[in-house]
C-alpha positions as CSV (number, residue, x, y, z in Angstrom):
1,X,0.0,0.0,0.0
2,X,1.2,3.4,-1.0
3,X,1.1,5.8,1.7
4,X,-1.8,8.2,1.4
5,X,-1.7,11.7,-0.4
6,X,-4.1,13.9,1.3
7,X,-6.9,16.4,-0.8
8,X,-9.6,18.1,-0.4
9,X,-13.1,16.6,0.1
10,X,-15.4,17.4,-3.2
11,X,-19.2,17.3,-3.3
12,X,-18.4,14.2,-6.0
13,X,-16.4,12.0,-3.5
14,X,-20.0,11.7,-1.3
15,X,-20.7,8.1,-2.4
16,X,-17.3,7.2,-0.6
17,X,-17.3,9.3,2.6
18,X,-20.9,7.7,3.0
19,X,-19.8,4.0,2.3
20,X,-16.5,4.3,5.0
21,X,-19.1,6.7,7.2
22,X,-21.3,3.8,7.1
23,X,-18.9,1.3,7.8
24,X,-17.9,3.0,10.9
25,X,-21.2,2.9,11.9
26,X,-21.7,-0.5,11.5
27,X,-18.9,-1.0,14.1
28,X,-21.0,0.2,17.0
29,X,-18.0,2.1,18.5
30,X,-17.9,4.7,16.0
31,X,-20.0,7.3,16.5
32,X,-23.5,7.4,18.4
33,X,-25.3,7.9,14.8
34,X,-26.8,5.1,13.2
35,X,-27.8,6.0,9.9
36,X,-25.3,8.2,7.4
37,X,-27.1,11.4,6.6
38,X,-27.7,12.9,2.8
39,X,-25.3,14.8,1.4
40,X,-26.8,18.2,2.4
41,X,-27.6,17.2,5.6
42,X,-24.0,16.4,6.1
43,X,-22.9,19.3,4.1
44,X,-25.1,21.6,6.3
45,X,-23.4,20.3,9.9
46,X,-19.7,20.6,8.4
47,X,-18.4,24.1,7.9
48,X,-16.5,24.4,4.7
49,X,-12.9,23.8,5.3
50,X,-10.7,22.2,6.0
51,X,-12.3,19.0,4.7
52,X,-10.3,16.1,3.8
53,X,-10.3,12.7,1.6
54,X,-7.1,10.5,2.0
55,X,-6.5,8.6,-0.8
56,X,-4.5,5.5,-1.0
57,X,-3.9,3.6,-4.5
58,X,-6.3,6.2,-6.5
59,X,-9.2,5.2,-4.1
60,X,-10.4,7.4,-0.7
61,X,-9.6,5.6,2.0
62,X,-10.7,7.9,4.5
63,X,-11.9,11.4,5.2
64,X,-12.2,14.2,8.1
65,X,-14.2,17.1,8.2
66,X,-14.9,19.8,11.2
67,X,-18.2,21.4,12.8
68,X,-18.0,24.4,14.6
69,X,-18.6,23.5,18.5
70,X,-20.8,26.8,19.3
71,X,-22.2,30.1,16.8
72,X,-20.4,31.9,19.6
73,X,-18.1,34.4,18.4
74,X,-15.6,34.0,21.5
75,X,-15.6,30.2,20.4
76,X,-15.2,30.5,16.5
77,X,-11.7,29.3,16.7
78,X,-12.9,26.0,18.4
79,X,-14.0,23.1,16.1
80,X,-15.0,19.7,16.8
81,X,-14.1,16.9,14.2
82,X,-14.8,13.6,12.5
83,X,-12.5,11.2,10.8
84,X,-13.3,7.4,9.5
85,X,-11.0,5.6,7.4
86,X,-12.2,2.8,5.7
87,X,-11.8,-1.6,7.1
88,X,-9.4,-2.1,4.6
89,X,-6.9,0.9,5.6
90,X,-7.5,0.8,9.7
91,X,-3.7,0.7,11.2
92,X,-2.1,2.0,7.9
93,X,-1.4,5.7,8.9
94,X,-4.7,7.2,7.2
95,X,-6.1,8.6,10.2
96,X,-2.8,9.4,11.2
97,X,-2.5,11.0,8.2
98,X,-5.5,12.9,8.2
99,X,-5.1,14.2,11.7
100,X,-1.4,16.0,10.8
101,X,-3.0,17.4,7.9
102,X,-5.6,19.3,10.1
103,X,-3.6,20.3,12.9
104,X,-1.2,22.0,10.0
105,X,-3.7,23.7,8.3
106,X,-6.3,24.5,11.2
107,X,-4.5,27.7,12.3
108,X,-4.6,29.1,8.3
109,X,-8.7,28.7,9.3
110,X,-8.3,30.6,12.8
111,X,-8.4,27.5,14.3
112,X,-6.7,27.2,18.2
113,X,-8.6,24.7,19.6
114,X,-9.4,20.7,18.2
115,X,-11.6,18.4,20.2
116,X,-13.3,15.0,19.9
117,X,-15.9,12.6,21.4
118,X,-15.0,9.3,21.1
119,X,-16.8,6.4,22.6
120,X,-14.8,5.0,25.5
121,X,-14.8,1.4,23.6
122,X,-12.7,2.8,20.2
123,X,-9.5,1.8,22.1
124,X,-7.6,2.6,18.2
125,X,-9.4,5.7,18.1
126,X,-8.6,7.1,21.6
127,X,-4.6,5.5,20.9
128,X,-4.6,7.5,17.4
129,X,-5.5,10.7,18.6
130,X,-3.2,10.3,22.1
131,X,-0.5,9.5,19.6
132,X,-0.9,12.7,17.2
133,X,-0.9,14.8,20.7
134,X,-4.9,15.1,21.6
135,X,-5.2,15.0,25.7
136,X,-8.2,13.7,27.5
137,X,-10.3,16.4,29.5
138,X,-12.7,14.5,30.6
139,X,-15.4,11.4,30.7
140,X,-18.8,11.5,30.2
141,X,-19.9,8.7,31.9
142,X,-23.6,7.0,30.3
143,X,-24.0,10.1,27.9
144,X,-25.7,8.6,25.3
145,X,-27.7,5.1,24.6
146,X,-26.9,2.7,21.5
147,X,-27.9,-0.3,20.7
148,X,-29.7,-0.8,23.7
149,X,-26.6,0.2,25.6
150,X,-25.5,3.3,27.6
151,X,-22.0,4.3,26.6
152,X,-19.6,6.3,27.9
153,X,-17.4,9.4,25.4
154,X,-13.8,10.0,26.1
155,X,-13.3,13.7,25.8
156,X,-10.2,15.3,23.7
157,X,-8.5,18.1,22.7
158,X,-5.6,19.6,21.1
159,X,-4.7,23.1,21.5
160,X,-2.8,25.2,18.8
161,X,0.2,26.9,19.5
């Protein structure tokens, strides 16, 4: 596997993002969704940029894309984001990947702050972003209900210099 060259995300590259979106769904440890929205549903929550694809081979193997965490204007430089790489990349560097590529070009976007939610049962997500620098602030302990289940999120951030 070639190691993957990082763009970014274009209104045409939907059917993938959905597919590994859904596939990270499927996992249960993903995300607290459990459908994958429309486009324009999904286009509506993510501000603009930055918005990635990685692609590995000539085919996306993953993607990231940020929502603002509050209208705020005291918080504007504070984002939340997502990133899901597809089953057959997991452990080859495209989250990894991803993840450099936003923390270099958050500040160009007035970005100081990055955080995450992550289900406390993604041990390879919590590991990935520990590794790329993220810190844990905090647990929330039963915040949310899937599958029957009360889970808790892992929360983490990265602060800009």
């Amino acid at each position: 596997m070639d190691s993957p060259s990082i763009r970014v995300l274009t209104p045409d590259d939907w059917p993938d993002v959905a597919r590994i979106y859904a596939d990270g769904l499927a996992t249960g440890t993903a995300s607290f969704e459990t459908h994958v929205p429309t486009w324009d549903e999904w286009d509506a929550r993510h501000r603009r940029e930055p918005r990635f694809v990685a692609e590995v081979d000539g085919a996306v193997a993953g993607w990231l894309a940020i929502m603002s965490t509050s209208p705020r204007h005291c918080y504007r430089g504070v984002v939340e984001h997502s990133v899901y790489v597809d089953a057959e990349a997991r452990g080859r560097g495209v989250g990894r990947a991803l993840l450099e590529r936003l923390v270099e070009d958050a500040p160009a976007h007035g970005i100081w702050t990055i955080q995450t939610s992550i289900m406390s049962a993604n041990g390879a997500s919590l590991a990935l972003h520990t590794s790329v620098g993220f810190r844990t602030v905090g647990r929330r302990e039963r915040i949310a209900e899937r599958d029957g289940r009360w889970q808790d999120a892992m929360l983490l951030e990265l602060r800009l210099p």
